[in-house]
C-alpha positions in Angstrom: 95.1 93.3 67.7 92.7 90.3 68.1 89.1 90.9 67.1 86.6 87.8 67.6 83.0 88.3 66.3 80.4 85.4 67.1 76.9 84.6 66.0 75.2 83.1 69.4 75.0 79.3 69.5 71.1 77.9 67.9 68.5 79.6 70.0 64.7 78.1 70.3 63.2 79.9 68.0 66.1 79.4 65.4 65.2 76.0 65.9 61.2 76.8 65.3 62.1 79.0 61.8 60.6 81.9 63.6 61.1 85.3 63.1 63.2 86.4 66.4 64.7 90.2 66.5 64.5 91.8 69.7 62.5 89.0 71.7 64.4 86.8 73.8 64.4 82.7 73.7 67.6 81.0 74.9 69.3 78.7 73.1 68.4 75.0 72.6 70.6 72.5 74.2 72.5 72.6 69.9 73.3 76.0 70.4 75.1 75.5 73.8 77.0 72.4 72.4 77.5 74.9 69.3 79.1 77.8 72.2 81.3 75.3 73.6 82.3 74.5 70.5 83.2 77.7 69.6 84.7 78.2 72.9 87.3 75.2 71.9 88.2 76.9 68.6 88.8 80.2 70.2 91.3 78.5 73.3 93.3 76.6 70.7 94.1 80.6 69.4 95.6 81.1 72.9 94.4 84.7 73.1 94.0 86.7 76.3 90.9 88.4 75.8 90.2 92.0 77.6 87.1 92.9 76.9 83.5 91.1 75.9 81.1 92.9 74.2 77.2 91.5 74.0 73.9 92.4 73.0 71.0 92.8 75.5 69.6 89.2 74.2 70.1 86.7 76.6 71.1 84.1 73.8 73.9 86.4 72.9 74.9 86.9 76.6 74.7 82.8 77.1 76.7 82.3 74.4 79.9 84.4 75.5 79.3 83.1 78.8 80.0 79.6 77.9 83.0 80.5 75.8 84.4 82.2 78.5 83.9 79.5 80.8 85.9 77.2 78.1 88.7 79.2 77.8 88.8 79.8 81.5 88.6 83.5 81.0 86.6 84.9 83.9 85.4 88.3 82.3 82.3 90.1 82.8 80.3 91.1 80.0 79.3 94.4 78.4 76.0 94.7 77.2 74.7 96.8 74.9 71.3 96.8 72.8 73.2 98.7 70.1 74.3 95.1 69.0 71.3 93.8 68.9 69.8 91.7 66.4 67.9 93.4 63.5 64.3 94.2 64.9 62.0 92.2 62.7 58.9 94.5 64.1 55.4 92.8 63.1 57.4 89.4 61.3 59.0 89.0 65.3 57.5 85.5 66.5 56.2 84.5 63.6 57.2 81.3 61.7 58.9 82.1 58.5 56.4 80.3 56.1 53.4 81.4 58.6 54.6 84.7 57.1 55.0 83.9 53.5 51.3 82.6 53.3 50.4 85.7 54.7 52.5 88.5 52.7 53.3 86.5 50.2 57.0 84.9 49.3 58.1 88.0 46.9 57.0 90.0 50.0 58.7 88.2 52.7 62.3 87.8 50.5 62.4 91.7 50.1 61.7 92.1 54.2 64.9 89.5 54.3 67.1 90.3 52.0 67.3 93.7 50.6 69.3 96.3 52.3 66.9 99.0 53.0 63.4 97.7 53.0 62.2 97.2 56.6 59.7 95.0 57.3 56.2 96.8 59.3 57.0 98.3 62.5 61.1 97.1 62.5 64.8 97.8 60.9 66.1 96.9 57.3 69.7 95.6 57.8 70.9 99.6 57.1 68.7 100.7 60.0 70.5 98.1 62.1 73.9 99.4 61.0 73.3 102.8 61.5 73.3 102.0 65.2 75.5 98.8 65.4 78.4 100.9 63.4 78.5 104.0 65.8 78.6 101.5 68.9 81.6 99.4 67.4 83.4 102.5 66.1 83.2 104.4 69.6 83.5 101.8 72.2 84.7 98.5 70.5 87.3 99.3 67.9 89.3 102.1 69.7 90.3 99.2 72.2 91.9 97.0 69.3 93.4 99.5 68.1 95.3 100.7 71.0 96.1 96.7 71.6 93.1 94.8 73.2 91.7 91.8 72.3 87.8 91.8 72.1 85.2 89.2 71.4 81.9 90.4 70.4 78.5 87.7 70.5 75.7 89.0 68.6 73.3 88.1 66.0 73.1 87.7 62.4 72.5 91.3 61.2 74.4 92.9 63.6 77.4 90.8 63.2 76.7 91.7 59.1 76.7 95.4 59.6 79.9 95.4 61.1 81.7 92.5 58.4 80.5 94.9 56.0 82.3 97.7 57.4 85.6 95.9 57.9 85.3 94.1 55.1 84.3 96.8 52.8 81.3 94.6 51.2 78.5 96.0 49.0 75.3 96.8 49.6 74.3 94.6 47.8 76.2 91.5 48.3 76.2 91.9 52.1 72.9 90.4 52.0 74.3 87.3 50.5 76.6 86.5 53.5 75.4 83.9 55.9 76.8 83.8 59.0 76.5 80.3 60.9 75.5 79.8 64.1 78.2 79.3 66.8 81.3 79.7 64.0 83.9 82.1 65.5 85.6 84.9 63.1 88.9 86.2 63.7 89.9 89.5 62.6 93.5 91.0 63.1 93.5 94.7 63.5 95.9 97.3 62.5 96.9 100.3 64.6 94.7 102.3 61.5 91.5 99.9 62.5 92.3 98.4 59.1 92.1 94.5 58.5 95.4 93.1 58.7 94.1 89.6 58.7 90.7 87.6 58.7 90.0 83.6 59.8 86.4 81.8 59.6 85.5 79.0 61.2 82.1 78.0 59.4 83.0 74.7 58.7 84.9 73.6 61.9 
């Protein structure tokens, strides 16, 4: 059935270029024009939603709460920190060229974009997947697959971990994909928990 994963609208410290992870800003007044937004692209897909699945970030909570609201779908939430964003550990809060002068560039692009190299004191994007995956794969996907239609609001790396499992994407060219802020992505589900079907809206 219908699976609908979203990045959360433009937070504050998106807007800042600052490491974020686990802390907690909201989203600037672009990332709730960017939710409703995306709330307007999901209604004109008339789907009658069952469950909602969010992180424990309140920007990825907001986010599904404004959709909701737009396609006048009054569900509650589950939240769960399995989904997360990628903790970012001693780079959380810092701006991203703060860091740079400090580690060094070479430094700062492994932390970002290999697959396995955590930066001090957080998760590489395979940490965040080992606990994203077992999250979607007990709780999440056995409810598309018997029928439900879930939307997920999360984060950059955790919406990653699971594209690359549904999407069977390399390790290393999973690093590559950028996921917009605010851009819904609709995945039709096979009884399996195979892709039947996939829809981005990057560029809506």
């Amino acid at each position: 059935m219908n699976l609908i994963l979203i990045r959360h609208g433009q937070s504050e410290w998106n807007a800042l270029n600052q490491f974020t992870g686990w802390k907690d800003p909201d989203l600037t007044a672009k990332g709730i024009e960017e939710a409703h937004n995306a709330g307007r692209i999901i209604n004109n897909l008339k789907i009658n939603f069952d469950l909602v699945f969010t992180s424990a970030l309140i920007r990825a909570q907001n986010t599904a709460e404004i959709i909701l609201k737009e396609i006048n779908q009054p569900l509650s939430t589950i939240k769960n920190q399995a989904l997360n964003e990628r903790n970012y550990g001693d780079l959380a809060g810092l701006n991203k060229d703060d860091a740079r002068k400090r580690w060094g560039d070479e430094q700062v692009h492994i932390w970002r974009r290999s697959y396995d190299i955590p930066p001090p004191g957080g998760e590489s994007l395979k940490d965040t997947g080992e606990r994203v995956l077992p999250f979607f794969m007990k709780e999440i996907l056995p409810y598309v697959c018997e029928g439900k239609n879930v939307l997920v609001a999360a984060h950059g790396n955790s919406l990653r971990s699971l594209i690359k499992f549904l999407d069977n994407i390399s390790d290393e060219d999973i690093v590559k994909l950028e996921i917009p802020t605010g851009a819904p992505i609709h995945y039709v589900i096979n009884e399996d928990g195979s892709v039947k079907s996939k829809q981005d809206f990057f560029n809506e």
